[in-house]
N, C-alpha and C positions, 0 to 999 in steps of 0.2 A: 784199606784206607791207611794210610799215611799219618802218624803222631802228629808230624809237623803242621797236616792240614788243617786251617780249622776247619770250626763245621759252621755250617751257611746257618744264617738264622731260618726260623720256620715261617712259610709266607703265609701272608693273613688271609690270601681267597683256597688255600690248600687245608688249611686250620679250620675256616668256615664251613666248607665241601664236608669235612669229618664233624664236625661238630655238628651240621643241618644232620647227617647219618643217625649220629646217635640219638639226635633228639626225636626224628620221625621213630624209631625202635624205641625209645622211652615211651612216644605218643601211642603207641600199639601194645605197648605191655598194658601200661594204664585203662586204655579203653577194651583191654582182655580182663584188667581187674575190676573194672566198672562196674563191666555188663552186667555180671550178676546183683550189684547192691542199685541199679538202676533205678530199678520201680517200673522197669517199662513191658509190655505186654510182650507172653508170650512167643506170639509172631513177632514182634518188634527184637528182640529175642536172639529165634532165630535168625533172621537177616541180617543182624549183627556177627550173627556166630558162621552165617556163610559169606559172609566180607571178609573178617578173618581170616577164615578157613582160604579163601582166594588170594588173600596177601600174601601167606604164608605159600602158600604154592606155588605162586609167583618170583616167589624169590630165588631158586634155584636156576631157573632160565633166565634173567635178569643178571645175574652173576655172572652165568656163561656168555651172554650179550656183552656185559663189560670185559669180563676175562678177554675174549678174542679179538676186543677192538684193542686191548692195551697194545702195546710194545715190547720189547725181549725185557729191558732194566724192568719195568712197571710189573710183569709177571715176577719176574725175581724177586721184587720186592715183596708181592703178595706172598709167595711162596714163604719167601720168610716171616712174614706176618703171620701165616696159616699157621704154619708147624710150630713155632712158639708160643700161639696161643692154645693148640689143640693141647700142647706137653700142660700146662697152666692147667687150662677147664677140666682134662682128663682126671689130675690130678687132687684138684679142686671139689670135682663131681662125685668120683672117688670114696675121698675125705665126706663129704656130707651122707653119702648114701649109709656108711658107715656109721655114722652118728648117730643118724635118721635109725637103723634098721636094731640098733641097742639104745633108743630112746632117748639122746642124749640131747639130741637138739630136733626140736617138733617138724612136723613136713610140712614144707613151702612149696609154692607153685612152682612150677617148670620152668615157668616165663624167667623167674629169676636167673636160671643157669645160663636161660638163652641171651639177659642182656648180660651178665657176665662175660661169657662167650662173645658178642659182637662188642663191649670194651674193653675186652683183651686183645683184640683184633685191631682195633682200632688205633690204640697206644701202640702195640709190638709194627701197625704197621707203619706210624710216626716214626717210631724207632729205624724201622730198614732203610725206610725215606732220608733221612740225615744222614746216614750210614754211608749212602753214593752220594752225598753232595758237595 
């Protein structure tokens, strides 16, 4: 890119699209941290834990679904999203397990790294977005 270019502003239904993302992964960390203080039976329970457990498995071919419909820029751009937020979370994960494993700071759920990890993704992929525009 170009000094001289500006840079486009960011569109409000491109903004929305990421922001719906993050919120439905908010809505699923939350109802991971629920389930247990619920009060709901057993069975009720598990059915929750295998709805879950089918989101989460889901998501990988979902990606791949999106990935192959993008276009040459839209993969590039993921790409760069990807690896800047992997160097980030790696880094990040890292740092805590380290903490974690000399007592420094108590263990937290997993969910947490994962919504780290999908808004590092998210922002780094706003970032490559402006980046072509």
């Amino acid at each position: 890119m170009n000094d001289e270019t500006p840079i486009a502003p960011l569109q409000a239904t491109y903004l929305l699209k990421v922001l719906m993302g993050l919120l439905a992964v908010c809505l699923v960390i939350l109802a991971a941290i629920w389930l247990p203080l619920s009060g709901a039976s057993l069975v009720q329970q598990r059915w929750l834990v295998a709805a879950l457990a089918v989101l989460a498995l889901a998501l990988a071919p979902a990606v791949q679904w999106v990935y192959r419909r993008s276009d040459e820029l839209q993969r590039l751009q993921h790409q760069h999203a990807c690896v800047s937020s992997l160097a980030v979370a790696a880094s990040v994960s890292g740092l805590a397990g380290i903490l974690q494993a000399n007592q420094l700071i108590p263990l937290f759920n997993q969910f947490w790294t994962l919504g780290l990890l999908l808004a590092l993704w998210g922002v780094q992929l706003m970032r490559a977005d402006r980046r072509f525009k």
